[in-house]
PyMOL Python script that loads the backbone (N, CA, C, O; Angstrom):
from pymol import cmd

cmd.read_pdbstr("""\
ATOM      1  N   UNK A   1       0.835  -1.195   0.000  1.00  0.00           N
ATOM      2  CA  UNK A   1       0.000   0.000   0.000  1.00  0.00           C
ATOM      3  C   UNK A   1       0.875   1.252   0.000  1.00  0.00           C
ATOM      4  O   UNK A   1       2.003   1.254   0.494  1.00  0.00           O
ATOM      5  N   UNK A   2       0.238   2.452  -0.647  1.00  0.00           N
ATOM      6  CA  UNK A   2       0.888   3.216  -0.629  1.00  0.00           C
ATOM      7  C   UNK A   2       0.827   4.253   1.159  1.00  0.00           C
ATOM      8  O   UNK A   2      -0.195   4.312   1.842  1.00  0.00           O
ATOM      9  N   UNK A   3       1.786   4.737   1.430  1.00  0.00           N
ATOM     10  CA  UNK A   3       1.612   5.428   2.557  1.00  0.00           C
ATOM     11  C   UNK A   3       1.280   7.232   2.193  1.00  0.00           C
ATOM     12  O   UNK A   3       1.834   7.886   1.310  1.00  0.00           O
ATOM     13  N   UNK A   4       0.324   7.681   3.075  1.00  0.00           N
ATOM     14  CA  UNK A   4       0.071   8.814   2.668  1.00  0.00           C
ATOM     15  C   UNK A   4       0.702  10.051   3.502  1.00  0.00           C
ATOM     16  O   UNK A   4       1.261   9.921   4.592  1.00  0.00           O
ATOM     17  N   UNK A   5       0.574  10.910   3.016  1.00  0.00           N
ATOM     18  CA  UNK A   5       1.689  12.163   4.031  1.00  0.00           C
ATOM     19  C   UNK A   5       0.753  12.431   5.220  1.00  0.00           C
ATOM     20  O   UNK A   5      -0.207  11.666   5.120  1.00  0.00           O
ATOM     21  N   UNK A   6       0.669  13.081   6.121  1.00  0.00           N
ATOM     22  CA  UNK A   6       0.064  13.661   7.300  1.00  0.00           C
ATOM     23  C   UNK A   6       0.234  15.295   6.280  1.00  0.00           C
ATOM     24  O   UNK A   6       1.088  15.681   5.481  1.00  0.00           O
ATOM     25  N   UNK A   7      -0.819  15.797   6.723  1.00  0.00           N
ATOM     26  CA  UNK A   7      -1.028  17.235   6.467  1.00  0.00           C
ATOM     27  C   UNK A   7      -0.885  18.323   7.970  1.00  0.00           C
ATOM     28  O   UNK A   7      -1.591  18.368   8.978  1.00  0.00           O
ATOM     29  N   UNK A   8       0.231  19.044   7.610  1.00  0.00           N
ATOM     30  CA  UNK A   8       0.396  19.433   9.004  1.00  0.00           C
ATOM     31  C   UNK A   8      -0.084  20.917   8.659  1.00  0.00           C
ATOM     32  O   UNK A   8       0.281  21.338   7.561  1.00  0.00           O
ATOM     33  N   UNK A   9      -0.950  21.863   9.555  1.00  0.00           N
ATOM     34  CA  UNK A   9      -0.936  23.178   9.227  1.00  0.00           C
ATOM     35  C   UNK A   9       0.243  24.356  10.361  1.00  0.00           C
ATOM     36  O   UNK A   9       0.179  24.406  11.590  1.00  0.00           O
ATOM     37  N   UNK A  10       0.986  24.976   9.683  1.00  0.00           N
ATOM     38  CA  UNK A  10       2.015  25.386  10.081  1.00  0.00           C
ATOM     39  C   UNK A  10       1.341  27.070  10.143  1.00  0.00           C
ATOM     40  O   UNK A  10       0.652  27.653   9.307  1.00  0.00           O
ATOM     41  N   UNK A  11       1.875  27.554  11.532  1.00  0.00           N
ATOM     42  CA  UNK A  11       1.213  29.344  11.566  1.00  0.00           C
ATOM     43  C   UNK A  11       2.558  30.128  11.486  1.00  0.00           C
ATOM     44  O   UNK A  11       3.457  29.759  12.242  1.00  0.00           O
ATOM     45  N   UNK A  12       2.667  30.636  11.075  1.00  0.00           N
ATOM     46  CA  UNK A  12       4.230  31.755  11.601  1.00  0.00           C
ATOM     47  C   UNK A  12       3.958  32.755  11.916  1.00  0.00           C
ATOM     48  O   UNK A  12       2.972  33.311  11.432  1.00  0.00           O
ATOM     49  N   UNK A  13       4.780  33.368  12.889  1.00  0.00           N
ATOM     50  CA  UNK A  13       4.692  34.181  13.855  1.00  0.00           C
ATOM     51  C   UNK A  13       4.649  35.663  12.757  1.00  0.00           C
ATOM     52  O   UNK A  13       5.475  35.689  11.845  1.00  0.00           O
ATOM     53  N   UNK A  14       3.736  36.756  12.898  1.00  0.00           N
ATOM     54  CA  UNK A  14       3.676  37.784  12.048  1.00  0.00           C
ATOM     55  C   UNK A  14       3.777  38.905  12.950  1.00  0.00           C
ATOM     56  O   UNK A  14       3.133  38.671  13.973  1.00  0.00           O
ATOM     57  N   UNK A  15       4.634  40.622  12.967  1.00  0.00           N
ATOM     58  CA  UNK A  15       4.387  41.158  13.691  1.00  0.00           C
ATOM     59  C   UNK A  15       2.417  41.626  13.820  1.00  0.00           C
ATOM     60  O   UNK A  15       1.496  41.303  13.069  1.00  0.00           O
ATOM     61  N   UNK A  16       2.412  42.383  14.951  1.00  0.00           N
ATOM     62  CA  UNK A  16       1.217  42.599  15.747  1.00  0.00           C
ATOM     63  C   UNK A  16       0.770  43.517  14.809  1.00  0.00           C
ATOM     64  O   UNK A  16      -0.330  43.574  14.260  1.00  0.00           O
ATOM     65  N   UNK A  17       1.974  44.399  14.656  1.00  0.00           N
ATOM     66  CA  UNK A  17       1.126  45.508  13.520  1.00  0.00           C
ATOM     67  C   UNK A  17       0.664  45.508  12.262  1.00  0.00           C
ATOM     68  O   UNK A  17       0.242  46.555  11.772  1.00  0.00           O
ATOM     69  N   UNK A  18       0.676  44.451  11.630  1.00  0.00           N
ATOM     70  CA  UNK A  18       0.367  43.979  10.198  1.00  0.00           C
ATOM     71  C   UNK A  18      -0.964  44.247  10.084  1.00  0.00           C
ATOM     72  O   UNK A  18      -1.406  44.548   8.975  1.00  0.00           O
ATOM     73  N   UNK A  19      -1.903  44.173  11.324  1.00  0.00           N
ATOM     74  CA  UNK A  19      -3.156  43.920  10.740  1.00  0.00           C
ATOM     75  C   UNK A  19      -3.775  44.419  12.233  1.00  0.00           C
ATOM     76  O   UNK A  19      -3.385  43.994  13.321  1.00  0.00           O
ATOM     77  N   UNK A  20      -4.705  45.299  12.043  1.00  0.00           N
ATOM     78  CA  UNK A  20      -5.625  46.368  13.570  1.00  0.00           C
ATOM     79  C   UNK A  20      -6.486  44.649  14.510  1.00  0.00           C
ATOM     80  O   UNK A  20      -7.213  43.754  14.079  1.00  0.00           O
ATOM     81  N   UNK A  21      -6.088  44.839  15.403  1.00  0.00           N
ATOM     82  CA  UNK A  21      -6.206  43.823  16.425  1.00  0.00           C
ATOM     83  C   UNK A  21      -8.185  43.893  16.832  1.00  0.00           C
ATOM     84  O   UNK A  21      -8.699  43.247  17.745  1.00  0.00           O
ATOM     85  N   UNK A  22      -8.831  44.685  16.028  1.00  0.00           N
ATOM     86  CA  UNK A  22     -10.611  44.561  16.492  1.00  0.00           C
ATOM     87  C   UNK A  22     -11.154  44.734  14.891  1.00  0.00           C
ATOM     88  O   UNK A  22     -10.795  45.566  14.058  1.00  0.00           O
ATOM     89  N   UNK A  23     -11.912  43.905  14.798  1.00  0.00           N
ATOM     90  CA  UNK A  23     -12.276  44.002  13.382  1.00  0.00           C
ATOM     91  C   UNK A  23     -13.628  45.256  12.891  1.00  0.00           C
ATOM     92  O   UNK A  23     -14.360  46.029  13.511  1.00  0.00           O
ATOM     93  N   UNK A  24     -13.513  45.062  12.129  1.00  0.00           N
ATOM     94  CA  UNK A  24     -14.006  46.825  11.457  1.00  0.00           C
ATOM     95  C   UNK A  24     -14.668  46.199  10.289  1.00  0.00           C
ATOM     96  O   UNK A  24     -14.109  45.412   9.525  1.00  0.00           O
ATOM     97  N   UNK A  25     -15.833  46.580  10.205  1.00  0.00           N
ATOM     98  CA  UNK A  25     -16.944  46.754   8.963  1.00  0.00           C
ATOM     99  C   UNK A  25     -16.538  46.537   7.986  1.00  0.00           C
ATOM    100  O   UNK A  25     -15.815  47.449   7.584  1.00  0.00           O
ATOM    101  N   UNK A  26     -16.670  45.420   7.079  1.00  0.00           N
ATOM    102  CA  UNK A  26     -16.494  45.740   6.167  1.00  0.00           C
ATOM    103  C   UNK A  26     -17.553  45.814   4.600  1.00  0.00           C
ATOM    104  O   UNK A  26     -17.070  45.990   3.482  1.00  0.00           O
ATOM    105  N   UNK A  27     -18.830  45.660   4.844  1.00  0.00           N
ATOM    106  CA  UNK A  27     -19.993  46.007   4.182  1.00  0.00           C
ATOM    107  C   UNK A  27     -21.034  45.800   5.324  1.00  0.00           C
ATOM    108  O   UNK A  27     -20.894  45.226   6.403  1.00  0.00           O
ATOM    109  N   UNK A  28     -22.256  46.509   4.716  1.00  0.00           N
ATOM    110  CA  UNK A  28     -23.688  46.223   5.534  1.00  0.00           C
ATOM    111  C   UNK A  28     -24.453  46.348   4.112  1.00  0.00           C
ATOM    112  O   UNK A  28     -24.109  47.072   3.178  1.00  0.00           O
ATOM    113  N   UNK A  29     -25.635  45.426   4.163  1.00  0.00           N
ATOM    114  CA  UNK A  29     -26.408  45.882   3.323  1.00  0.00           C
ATOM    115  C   UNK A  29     -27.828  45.477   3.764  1.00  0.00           C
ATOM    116  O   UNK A  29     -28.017  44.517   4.511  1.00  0.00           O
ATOM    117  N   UNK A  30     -28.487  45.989   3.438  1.00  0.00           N
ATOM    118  CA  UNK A  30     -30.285  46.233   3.835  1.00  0.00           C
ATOM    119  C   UNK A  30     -30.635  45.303   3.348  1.00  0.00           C
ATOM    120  O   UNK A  30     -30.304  45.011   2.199  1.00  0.00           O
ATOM    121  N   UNK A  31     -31.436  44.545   4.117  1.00  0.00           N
ATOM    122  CA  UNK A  31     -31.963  42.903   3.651  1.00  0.00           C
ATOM    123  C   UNK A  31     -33.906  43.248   3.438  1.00  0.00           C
ATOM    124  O   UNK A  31     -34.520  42.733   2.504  1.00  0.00           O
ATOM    125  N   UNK A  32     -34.487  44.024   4.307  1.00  0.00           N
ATOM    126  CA  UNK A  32     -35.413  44.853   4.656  1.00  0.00           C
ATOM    127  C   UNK A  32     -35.996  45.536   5.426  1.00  0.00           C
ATOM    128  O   UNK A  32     -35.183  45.511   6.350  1.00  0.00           O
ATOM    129  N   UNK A  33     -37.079  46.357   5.891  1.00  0.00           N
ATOM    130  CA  UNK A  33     -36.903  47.604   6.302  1.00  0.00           C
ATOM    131  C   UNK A  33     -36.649  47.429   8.217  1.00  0.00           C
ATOM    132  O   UNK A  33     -36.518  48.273   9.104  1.00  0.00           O
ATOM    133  N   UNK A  34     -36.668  45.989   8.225  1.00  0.00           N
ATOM    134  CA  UNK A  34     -36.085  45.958   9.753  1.00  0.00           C
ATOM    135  C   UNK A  34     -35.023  45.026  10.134  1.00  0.00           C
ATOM    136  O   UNK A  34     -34.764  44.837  11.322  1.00  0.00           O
ATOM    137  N   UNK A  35     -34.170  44.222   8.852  1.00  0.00           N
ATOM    138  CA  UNK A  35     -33.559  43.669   8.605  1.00  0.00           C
ATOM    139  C   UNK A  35     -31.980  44.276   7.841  1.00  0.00           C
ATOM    140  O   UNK A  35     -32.010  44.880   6.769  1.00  0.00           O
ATOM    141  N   UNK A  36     -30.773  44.020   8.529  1.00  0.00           N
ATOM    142  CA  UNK A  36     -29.599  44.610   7.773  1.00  0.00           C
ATOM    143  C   UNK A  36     -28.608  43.501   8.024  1.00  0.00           C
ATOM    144  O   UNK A  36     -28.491  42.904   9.094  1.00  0.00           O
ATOM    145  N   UNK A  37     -27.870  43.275   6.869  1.00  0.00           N
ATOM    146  CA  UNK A  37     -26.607  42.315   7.260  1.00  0.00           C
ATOM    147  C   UNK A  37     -24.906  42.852   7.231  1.00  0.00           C
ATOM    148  O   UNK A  37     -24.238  43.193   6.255  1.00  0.00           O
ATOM    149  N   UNK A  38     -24.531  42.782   8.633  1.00  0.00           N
ATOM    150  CA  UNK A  38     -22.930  43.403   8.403  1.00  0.00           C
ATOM    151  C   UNK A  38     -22.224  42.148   8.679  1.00  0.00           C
ATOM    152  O   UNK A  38     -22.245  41.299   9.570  1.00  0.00           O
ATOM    153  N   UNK A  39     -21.460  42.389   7.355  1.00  0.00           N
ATOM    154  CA  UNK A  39     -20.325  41.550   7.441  1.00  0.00           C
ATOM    155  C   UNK A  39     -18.838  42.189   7.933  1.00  0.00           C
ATOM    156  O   UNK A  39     -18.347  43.132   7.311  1.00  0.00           O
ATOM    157  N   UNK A  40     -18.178  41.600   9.088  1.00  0.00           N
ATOM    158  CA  UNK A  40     -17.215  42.606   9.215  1.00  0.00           C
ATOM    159  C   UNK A  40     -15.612  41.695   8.759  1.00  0.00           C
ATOM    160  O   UNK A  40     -15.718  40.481   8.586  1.00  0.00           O
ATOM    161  N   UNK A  41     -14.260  42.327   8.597  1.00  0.00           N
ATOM    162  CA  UNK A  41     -13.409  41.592   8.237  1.00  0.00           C
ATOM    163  C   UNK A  41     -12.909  40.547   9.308  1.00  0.00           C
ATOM    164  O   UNK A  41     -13.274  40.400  10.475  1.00  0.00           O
ATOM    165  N   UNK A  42     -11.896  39.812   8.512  1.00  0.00           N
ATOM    166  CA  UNK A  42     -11.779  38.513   9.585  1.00  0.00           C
ATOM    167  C   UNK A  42     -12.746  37.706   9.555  1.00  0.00           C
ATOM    168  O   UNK A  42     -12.523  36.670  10.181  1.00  0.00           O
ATOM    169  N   UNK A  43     -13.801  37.781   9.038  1.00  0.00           N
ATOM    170  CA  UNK A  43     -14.819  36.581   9.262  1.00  0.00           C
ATOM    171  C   UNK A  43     -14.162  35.345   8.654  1.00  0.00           C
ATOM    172  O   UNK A  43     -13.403  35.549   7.706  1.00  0.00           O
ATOM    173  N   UNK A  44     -14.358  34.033   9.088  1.00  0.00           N
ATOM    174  CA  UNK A  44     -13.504  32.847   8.478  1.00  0.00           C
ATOM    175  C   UNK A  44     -14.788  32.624   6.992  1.00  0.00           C
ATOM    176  O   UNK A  44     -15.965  32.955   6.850  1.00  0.00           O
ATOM    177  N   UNK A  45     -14.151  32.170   6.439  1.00  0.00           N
ATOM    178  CA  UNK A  45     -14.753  31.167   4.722  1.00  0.00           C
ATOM    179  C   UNK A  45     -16.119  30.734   4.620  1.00  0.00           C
ATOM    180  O   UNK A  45     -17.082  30.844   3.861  1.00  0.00           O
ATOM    181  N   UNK A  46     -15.637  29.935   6.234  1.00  0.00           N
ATOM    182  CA  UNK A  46     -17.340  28.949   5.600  1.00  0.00           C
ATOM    183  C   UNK A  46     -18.573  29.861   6.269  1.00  0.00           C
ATOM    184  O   UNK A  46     -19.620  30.263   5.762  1.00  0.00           O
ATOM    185  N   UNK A  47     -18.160  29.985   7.282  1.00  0.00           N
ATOM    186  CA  UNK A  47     -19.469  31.185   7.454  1.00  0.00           C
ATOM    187  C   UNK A  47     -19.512  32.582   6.713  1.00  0.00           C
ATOM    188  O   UNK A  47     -20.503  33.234   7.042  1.00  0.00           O
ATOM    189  N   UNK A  48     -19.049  32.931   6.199  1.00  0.00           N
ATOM    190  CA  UNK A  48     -19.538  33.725   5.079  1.00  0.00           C
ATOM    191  C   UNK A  48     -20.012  32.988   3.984  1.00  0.00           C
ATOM    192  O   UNK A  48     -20.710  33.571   3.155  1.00  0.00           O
ATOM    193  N   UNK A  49     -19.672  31.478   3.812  1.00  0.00           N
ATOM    194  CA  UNK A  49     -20.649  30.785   2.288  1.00  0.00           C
ATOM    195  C   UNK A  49     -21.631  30.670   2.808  1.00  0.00           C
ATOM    196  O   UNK A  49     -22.602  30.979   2.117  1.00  0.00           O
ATOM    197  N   UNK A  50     -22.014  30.027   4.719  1.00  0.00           N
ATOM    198  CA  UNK A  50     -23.357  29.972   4.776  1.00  0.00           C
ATOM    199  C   UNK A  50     -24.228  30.758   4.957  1.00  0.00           C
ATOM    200  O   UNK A  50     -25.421  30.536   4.751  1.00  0.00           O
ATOM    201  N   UNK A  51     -23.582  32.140   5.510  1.00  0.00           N
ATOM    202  CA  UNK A  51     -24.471  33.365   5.384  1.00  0.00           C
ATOM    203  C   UNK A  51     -25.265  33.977   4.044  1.00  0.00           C
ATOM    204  O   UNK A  51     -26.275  34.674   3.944  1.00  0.00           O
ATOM    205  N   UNK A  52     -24.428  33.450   3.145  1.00  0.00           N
ATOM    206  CA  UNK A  52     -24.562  34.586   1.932  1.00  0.00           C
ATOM    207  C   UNK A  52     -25.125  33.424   1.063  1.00  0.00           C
ATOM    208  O   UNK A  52     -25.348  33.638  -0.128  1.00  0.00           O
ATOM    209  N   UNK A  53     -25.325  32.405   1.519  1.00  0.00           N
ATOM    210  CA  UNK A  53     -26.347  31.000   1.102  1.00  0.00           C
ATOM    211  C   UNK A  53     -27.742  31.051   1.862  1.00  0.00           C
ATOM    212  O   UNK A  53     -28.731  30.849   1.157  1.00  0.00           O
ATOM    213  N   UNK A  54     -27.910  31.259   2.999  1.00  0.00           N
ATOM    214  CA  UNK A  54     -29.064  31.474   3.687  1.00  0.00           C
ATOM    215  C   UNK A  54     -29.830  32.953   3.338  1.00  0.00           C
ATOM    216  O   UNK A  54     -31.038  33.069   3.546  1.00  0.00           O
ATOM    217  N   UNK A  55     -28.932  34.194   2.729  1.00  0.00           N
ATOM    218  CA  UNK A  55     -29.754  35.223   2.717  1.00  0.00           C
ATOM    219  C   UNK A  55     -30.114  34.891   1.379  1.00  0.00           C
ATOM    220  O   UNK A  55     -31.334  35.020   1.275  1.00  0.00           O
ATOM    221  N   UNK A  56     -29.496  34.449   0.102  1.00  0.00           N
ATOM    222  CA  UNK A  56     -29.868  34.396  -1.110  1.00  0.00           C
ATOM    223  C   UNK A  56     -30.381  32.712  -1.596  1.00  0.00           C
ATOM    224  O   UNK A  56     -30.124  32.001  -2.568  1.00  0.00           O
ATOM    225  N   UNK A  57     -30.878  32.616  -0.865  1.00  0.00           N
ATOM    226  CA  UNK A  57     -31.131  30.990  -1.166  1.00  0.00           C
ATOM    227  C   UNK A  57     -32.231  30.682  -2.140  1.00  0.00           C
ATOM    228  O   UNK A  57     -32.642  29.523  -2.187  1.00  0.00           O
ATOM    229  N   UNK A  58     -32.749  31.598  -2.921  1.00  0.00           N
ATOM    230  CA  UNK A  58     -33.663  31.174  -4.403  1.00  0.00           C
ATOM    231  C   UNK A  58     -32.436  31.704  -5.447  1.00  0.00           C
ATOM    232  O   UNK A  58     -33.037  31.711  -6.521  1.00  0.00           O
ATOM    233  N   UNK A  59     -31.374  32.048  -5.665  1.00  0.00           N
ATOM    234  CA  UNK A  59     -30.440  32.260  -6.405  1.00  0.00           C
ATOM    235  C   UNK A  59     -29.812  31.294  -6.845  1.00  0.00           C
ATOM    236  O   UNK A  59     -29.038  30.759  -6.051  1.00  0.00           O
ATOM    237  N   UNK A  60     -29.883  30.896  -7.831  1.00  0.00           N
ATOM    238  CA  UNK A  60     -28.799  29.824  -8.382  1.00  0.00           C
ATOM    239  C   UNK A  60     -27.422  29.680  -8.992  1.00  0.00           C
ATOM    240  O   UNK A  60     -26.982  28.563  -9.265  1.00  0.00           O
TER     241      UNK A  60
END
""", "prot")
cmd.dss("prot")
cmd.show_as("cartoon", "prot")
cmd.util.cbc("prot")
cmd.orient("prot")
């Protein structure tokens, strides 16, 4: 059999100042008139696919 690799995820150390330490807005948009969605930065991948799958979900 063949042997397979281990997938290791590796972080490296980045200075502090690269990037503002509280995340900040980065769109809102009006869903309706008592409804608004802000997305701010930093959000991880998959919850932004399932957000933006649950608000548009007759879109194909």
């Amino acid at each position: 059999m063949t042997k397979l690799q281990d997938v290791v995820q590796i972080k490296l150390d980045q200075p502090k100042s690269s990037k503002p330490t509280t995340p900040t807005k980065a769109f809102q948009m009006r869903l309706s008139e008592n409804k608004s969605l802000v997305v701010y930065n930093y959000v991880n991948g998959y919850i932004l696919d399932a957000l933006l799958k649950a608000v548009f979900n007759d879109v194909n």
